[in-house]
TIDRENGU-208496 format. One record per residue (C-alpha): residue number from 1; residue in one letter; x, z, y. Coordinates in pm, whole numbers, plus 50000, padded with zeros to 5 digits. Example, Ala and Ser with C-alpha at 12.3 -4.5 7.8 and 13.67 -1.06 7.14 Angstrom:
// TIDRENGU-208496
R   seq   type       u       w       v
R     1      A   51230   50780   49550
R     2      S   51367   50714   49894
***
This chain:
// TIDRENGU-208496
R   seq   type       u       w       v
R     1      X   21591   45130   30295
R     2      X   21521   45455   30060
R     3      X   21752   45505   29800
R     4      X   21954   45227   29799
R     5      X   22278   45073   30046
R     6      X   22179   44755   30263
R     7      X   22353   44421   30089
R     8      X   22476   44245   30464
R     9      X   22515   43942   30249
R    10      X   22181   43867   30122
R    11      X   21911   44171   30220
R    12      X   21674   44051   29958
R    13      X   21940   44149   29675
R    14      X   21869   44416   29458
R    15      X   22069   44664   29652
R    16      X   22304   44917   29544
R    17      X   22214   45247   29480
R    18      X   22245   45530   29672
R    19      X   21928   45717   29539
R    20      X   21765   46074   29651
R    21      X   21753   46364   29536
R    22      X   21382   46339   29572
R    23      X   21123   46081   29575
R    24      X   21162   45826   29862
R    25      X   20886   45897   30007
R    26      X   20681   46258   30014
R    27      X   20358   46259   30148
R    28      X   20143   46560   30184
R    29      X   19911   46471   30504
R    30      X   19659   46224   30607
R    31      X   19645   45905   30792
R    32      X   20021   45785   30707
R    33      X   20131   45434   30705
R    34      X   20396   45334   30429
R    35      X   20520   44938   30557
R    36      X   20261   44722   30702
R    37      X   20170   44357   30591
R    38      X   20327   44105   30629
R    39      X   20591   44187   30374
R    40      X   20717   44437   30643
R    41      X   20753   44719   30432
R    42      X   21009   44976   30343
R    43      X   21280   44885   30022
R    44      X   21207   45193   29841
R    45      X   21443   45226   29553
R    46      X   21655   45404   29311
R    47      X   21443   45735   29364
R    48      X   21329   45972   29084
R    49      X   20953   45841   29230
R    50      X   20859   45599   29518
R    51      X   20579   45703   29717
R    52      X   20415   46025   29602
R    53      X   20112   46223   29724
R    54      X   20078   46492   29622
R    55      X   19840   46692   29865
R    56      X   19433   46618   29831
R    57      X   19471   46377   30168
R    58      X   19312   46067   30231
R    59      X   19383   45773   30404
R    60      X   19773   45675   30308
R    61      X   19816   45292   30349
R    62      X   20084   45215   30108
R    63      X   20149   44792   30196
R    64      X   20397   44549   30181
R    65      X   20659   44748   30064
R    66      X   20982   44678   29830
R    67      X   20914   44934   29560
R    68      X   21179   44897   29278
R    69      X   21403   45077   29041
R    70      X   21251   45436   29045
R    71      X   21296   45664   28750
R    72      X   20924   45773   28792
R    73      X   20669   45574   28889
R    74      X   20604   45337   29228
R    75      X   20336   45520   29365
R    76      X   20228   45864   29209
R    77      X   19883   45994   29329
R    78      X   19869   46338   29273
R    79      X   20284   46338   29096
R    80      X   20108   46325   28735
R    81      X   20178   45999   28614
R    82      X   19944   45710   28557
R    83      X   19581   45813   28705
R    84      X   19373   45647   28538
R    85      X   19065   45432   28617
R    86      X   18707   45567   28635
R    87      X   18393   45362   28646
R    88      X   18251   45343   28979
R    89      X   18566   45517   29135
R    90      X   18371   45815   29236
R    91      X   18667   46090   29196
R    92      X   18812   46307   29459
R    93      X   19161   46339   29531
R    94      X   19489   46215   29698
R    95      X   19418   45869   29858
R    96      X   19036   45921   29670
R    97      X   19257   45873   29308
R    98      X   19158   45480   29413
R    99      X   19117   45237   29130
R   100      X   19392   45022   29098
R   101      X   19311   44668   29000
R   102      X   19334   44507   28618
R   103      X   19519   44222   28536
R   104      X   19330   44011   28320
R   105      X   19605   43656   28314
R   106      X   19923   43555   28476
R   107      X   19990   43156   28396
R   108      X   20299   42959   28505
R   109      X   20236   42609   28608
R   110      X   20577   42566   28665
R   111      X   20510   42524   29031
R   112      X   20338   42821   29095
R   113      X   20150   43135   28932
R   114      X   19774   43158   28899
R   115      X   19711   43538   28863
R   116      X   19335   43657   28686
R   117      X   19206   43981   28758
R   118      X   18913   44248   28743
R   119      X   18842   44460   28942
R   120      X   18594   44819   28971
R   121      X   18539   45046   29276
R   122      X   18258   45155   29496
R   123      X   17958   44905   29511
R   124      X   17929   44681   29816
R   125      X   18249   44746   29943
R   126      X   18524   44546   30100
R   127      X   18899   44595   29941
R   128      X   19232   44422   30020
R   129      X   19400   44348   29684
R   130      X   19803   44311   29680
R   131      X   20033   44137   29441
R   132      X   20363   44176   29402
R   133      X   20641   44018   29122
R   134      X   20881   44252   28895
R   135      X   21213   44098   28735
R   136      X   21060   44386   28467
R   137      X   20789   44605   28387
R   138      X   20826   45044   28425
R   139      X   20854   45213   28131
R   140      X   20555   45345   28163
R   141      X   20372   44988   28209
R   142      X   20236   45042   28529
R   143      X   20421   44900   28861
R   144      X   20656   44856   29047
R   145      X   20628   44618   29298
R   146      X   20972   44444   29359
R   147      X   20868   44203   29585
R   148      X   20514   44105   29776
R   149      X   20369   43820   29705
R   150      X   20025   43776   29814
R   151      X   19731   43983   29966
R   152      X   19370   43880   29983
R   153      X   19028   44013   30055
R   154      X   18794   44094   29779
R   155      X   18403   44275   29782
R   156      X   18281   44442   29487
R   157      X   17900   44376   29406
R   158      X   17605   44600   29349
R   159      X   17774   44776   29047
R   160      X   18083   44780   29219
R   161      X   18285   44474   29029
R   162      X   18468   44176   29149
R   163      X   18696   43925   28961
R   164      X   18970   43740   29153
R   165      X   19184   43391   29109
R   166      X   19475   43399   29291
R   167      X   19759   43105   29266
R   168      X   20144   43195   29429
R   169      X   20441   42990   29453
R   170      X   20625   43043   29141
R   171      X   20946   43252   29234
R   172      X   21303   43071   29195
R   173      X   21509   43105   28915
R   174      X   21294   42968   28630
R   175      X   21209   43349   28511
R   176      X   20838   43406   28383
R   177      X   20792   43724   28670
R   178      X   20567   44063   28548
R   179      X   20330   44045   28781
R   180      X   20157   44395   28894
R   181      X   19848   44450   29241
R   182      X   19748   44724   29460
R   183      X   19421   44772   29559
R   184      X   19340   44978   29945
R   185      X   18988   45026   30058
R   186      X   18833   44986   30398
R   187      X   18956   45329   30452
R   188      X   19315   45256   30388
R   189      X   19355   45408   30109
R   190      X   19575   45227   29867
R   191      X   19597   45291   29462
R   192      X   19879   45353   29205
R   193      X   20049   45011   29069
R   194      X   19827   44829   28805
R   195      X   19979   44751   28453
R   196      X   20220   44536   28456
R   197      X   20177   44128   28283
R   198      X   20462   43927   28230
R   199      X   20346   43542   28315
R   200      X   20304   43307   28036
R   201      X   20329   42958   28040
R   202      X   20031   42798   28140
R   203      X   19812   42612   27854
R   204      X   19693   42262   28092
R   205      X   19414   42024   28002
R   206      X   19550   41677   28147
R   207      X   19352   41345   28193
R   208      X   19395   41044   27995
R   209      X   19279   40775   28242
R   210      X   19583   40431   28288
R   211      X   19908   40595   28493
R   212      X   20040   40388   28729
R   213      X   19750   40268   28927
R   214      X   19569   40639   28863
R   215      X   19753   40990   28854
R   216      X   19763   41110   28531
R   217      X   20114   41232   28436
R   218      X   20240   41557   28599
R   219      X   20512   41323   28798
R   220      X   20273   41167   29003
R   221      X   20030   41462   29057
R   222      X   19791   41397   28820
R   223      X   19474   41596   28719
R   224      X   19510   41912   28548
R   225      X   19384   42233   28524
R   226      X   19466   42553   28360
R   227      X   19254   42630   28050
R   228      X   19095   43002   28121
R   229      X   18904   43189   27888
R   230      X   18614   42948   27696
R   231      X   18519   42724   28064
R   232      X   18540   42360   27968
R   233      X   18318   42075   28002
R   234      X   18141   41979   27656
R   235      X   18159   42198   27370
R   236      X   18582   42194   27292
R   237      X   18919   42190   27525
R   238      X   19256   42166   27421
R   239      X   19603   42180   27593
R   240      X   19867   41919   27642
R   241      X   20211   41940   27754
R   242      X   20118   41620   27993
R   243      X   19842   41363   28068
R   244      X   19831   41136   27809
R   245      X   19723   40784   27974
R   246      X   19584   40519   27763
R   247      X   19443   40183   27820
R   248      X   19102   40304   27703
R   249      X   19112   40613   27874
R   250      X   19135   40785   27490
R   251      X   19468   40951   27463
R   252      X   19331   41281   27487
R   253      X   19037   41186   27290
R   254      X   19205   41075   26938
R   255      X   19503   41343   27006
R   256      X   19327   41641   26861
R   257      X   19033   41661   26632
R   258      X   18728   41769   26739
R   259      X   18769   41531   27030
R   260      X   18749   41742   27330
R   261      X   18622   41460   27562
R   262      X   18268   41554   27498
R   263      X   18114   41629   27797
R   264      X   18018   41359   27991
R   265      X   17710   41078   27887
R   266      X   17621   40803   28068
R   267      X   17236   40732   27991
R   268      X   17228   40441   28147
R   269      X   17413   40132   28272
R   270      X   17626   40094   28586
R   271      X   17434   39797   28759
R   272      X   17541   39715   29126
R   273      X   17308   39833   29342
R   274      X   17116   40092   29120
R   275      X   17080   40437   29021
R   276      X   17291   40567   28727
R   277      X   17201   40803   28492
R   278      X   17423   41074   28339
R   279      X   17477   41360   28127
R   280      X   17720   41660   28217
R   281      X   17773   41921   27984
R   282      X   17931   42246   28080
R   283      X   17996   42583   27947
R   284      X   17945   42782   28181
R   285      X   17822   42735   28586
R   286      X   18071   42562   28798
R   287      X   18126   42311   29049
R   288      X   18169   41887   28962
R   289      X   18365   41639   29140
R   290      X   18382   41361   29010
R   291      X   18486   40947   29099
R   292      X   18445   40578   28985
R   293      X   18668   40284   29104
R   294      X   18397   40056   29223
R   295      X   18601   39775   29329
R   296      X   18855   39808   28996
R   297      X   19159   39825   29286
R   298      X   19321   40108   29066
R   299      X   19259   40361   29233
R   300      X   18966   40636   29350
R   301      X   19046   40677   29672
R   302      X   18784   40409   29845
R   303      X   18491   40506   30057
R   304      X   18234   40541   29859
R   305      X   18420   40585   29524
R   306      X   18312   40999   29507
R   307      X   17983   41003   29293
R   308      X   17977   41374   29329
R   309      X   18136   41641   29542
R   310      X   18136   42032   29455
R   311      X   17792   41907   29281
R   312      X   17684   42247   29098
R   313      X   17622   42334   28739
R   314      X   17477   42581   28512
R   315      X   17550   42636   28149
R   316      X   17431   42380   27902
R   317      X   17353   41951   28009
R   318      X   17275   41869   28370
R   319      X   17095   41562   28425
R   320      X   17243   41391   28706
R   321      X   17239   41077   28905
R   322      X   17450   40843   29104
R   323      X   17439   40532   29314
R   324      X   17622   40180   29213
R   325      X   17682   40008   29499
R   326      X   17640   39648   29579
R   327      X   17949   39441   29608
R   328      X   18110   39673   29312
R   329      X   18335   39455   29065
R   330      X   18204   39366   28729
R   331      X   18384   39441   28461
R   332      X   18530   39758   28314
R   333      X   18690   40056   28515
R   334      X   18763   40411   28523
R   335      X   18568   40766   28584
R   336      X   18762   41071   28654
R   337      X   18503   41417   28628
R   338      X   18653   41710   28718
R   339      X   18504   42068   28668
R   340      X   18626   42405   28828
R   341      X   18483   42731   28974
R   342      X   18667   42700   29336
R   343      X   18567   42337   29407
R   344      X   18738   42094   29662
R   345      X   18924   41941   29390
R   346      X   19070   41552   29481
R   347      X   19099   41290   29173
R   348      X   19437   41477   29169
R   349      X   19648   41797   29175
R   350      X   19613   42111   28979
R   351      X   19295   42306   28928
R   352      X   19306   42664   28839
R   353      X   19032   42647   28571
R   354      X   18791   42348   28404
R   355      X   18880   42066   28310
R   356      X   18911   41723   28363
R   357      X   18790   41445   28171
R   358      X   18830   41078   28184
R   359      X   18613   40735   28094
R   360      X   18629   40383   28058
R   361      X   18291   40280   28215
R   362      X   18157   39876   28244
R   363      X   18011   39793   28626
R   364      X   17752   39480   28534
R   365      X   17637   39239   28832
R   366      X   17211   39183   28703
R   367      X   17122   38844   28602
R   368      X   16913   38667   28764
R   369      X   16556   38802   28579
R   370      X   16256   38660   28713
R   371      X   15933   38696   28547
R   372      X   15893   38347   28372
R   373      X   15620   38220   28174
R   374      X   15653   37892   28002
R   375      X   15384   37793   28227
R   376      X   15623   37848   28529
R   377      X   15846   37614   28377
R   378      X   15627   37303   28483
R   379      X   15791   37146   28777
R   380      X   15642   37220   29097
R   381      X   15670   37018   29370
R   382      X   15706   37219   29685
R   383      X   15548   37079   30002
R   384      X   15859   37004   30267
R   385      X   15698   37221   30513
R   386      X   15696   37560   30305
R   387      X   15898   37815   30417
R   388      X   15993   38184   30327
R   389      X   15721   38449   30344
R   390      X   15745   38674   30600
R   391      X   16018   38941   30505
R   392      X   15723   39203   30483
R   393      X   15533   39028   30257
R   394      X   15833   38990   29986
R   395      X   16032   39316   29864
R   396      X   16364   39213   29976
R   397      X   16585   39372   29678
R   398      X   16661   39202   29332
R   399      X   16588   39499   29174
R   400      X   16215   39451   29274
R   401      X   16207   39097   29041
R   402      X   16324   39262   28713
R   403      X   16021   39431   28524
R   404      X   15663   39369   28476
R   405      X   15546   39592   28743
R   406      X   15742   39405   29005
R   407      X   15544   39358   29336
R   408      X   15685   39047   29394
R   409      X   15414   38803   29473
R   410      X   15344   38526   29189
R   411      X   15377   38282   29404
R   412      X   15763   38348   29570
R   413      X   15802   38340   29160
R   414      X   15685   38063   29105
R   415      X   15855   37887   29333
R   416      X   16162   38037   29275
R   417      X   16138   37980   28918
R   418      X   16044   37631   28996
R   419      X   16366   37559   29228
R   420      X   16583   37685   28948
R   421      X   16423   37448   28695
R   422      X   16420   37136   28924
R   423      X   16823   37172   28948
R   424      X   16826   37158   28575
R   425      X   16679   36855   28579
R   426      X   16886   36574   28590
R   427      X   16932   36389   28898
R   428      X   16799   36046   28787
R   429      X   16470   36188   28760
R   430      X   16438   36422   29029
R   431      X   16566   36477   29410
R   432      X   16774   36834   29434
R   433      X   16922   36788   29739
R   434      X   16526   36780   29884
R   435      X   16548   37137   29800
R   436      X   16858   37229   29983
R   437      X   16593   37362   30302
R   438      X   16525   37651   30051
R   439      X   16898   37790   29983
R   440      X   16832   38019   30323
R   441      X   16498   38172   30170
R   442      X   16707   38253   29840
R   443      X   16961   38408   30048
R   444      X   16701   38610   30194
R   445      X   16667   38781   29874
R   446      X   17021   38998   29869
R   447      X   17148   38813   29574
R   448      X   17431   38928   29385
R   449      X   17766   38760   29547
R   450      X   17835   38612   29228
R   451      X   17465   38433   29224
R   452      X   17483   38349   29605
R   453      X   17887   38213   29536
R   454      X   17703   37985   29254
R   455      X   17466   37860   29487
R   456      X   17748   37794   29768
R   457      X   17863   37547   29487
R   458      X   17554   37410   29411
R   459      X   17476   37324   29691
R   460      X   17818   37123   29773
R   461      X   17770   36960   29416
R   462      X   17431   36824   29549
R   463      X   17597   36684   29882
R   464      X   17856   36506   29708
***
């Protein structure tokens, strides 16, 4: 403790003063190490200064300290006030006058803080940003650092930038914190105290899909993200206070006008047990995730129920695809599509960017579509000893008896075309329940359930 007298009742406490005559901490040689991470550090407060250099030496680590309540500022390279940044960082001086890094946001969830940045040094090179949380900003803008709250890794890129997303535990007390970093390079040595940014409360993009089975509303963890800069899916975005479920998965859609629900297309139908076609639009590159309840249980958490995972986009519409898969319900259901820049999102929880958009999609079972010709329609009488074709003779998938260019052989048409009709028929004038030997060779051909459940019933109609 510099400059202030220990609280024994609670050490965290803003303690009382008992400043210095002189700044808490004085350095004029190299290779000195001010606290230590993990939140180790000195409580330096109630100086005229906290940690000053003032010498041309390098290599001062200056980490997870307690700097607070100084008349001057937190940490002085050089004992001339704010040093500013330069481009490329390539000035001499204490510590190497490091860049410190910029604060771009600082949004309260009410949960926790997601903290933006910038930041420019040397290219290529490897920093440790800290952050740290102020009950106020300096005078002069810049620092302190009250308490720590995070540290990370960061490398800057061939022109010597890097941007950073960082989310902390909101602090107790229900106080928007000014947030403020350090930056400290490979070399150990640390900057001044960026700017200060008080945190604002954080403008959310909810979804709108039914709560209660699904999470939408904040109470049960529904999706939402934090609406950053102009990264959205579609062309528009705007905020809400909560999801807004709706039977029709439109609450957020006829909330605002334009509707910001814009950026999703299905270009096709969801058939069971085919590929689905859609349309993502995004603004900017990202990562989807994204989920349909296939068996209409309520929910999106079943095997299989994930149509896309960290599935990456560029700017503009991404054709994409998905597979239906047999034994999915018919009838209508809900698709969640999530977009961030981090990815691992679930169909719930809070996303730091994006946004999140819901649907009301319709699953259809295929009817049963072969390729009949009025010709085909003449009663055929099938010889008792036919049987099935071989299974590699017939394509074994429905899908393969829908369009014109089917390979299915005329002749399984025909007859199957021809067993159809002949139940039609009524039973005074022909026999059905001579056809019963071909129910297994129709099961042979992966029916829909709800086709295969109709022939179950036939076929105990027939026997009665």
């Amino acid at each position: 403790m510099i400059g202030s007298a220990r609280d024994l009742l609670n050490p965290f406490n803003a303690f009382s003063p008992a400043p210095n005559s002189g700044n808490g901490i004085h350095i004029e040689t190299a290779n000195n190490t001010i606290g230590g991470p993990p939140h180790g550090g000195n409580r330096i407060f109630h100086n005229p200064a906290g940690v000053v250099i003032t010498a041309d030496v390098e290599f001062n680590l200056i980490s997870g300290n307690f700097i607070a309540f100084n008349d001057g500022l937190g940490i002085d390279l050089g004992f001339d006030g704010v040093t500013g940044n330069d481009l490329g960082d390539g000035d001499a001086g204490p510590n190497e006058q490091q860049n410190f890094p910029q604060l771009t946001s600082a949004l309260d969830t009410g949960a926790s803080v997601i903290i933006a940045g910038h930041f420019n040094s040397r290219p290529s090179t490897p920093y440790t940003v800290e952050l740290f949380r102020n009950n106020g900003c300096d005078s002069s803008g810049f620092g302190e650092g009250e308490r720590p709250l995070a540290g990370f890794t960061i490398t800057t890129s061939a022109t010597g930038d890097a941007n950073f997303l960082e989310t902390v535990p909101k602090p107790p007390g229900g106080l928007l914190p000014f947030i403020t970093a350090t930056a400290t390079d490979h070399q150990q040595n640390t900057s001044e105290f960026s700017q200060c940014l008080q945190a604002q409360p954080a403008p959310l993009d909810s979804g709108d899909a039914p709560d209660g089975p699904f999470p939408t509303r904040t109470v049960n963890n529904g999706a939402r993200h934090v609406i950053v800069g102009d990264f959205h899916l579609g062309e528009h975005i705007d905020a809400e206070i909560d999801g807004q479920p709706d039977e029709f998965a439109s609450g957020d859609d006829d909330r605002l006008t334009p509707d910001d629900e814009d950026g999703v297309v299905f270009t096709s139908k969801l058939v069971t047990g085919e590929t689905a076609n859609v349309h993502v639009t995004a603004s900017g590159t990202g990562l989807l995730s994204a989920w349909v309840d296939f068996n209409v249980d309520g929910d999106w958490a079943d095997a299989g129920e994930q149509i896309f995972t960290d599935e990456p986009l560029v700017a503009g519409v991404n054709a994409l695809s998905f597979s239906v898969p047999d034994g999915s319900d018919d009838g209508f259901t809900f698709a969640r599509f999530r977009l961030d820049t981090a990815g691992g999102l679930s169909f719930d929880g809070l996303a730091a960017d994006g946004e999140v958009e819901d649907y009301k999609v319709e699953i259809v079972v295929p009817n049963l579509r072969f390729l009949v010709t009025p010709t085909w329609m003449t009663p055929l009488i099938l010889p008792t000893s036919w049987s099935c074709p071989a299974t590699s003779d017939v394509p074994m998938r429905l899908s393969h008896l829908k369009t014109a260019t089917s390979t299915v052989t005329e002749k399984l048409a025909l007859q199957i075309s021809s067993f159809f009709h002949r139940i039609s028929v009524s039973r005074s004038q022909q026999h059905p329940s001579a056809q019963l030997q071909h129910l297994p060779c129709l099961a042979m051909l992966d029916l829909p359930k709800l086709y295969v459940l109709s022939l179950t019933k036939l076929k105990r109609q027939m026997q009665t």
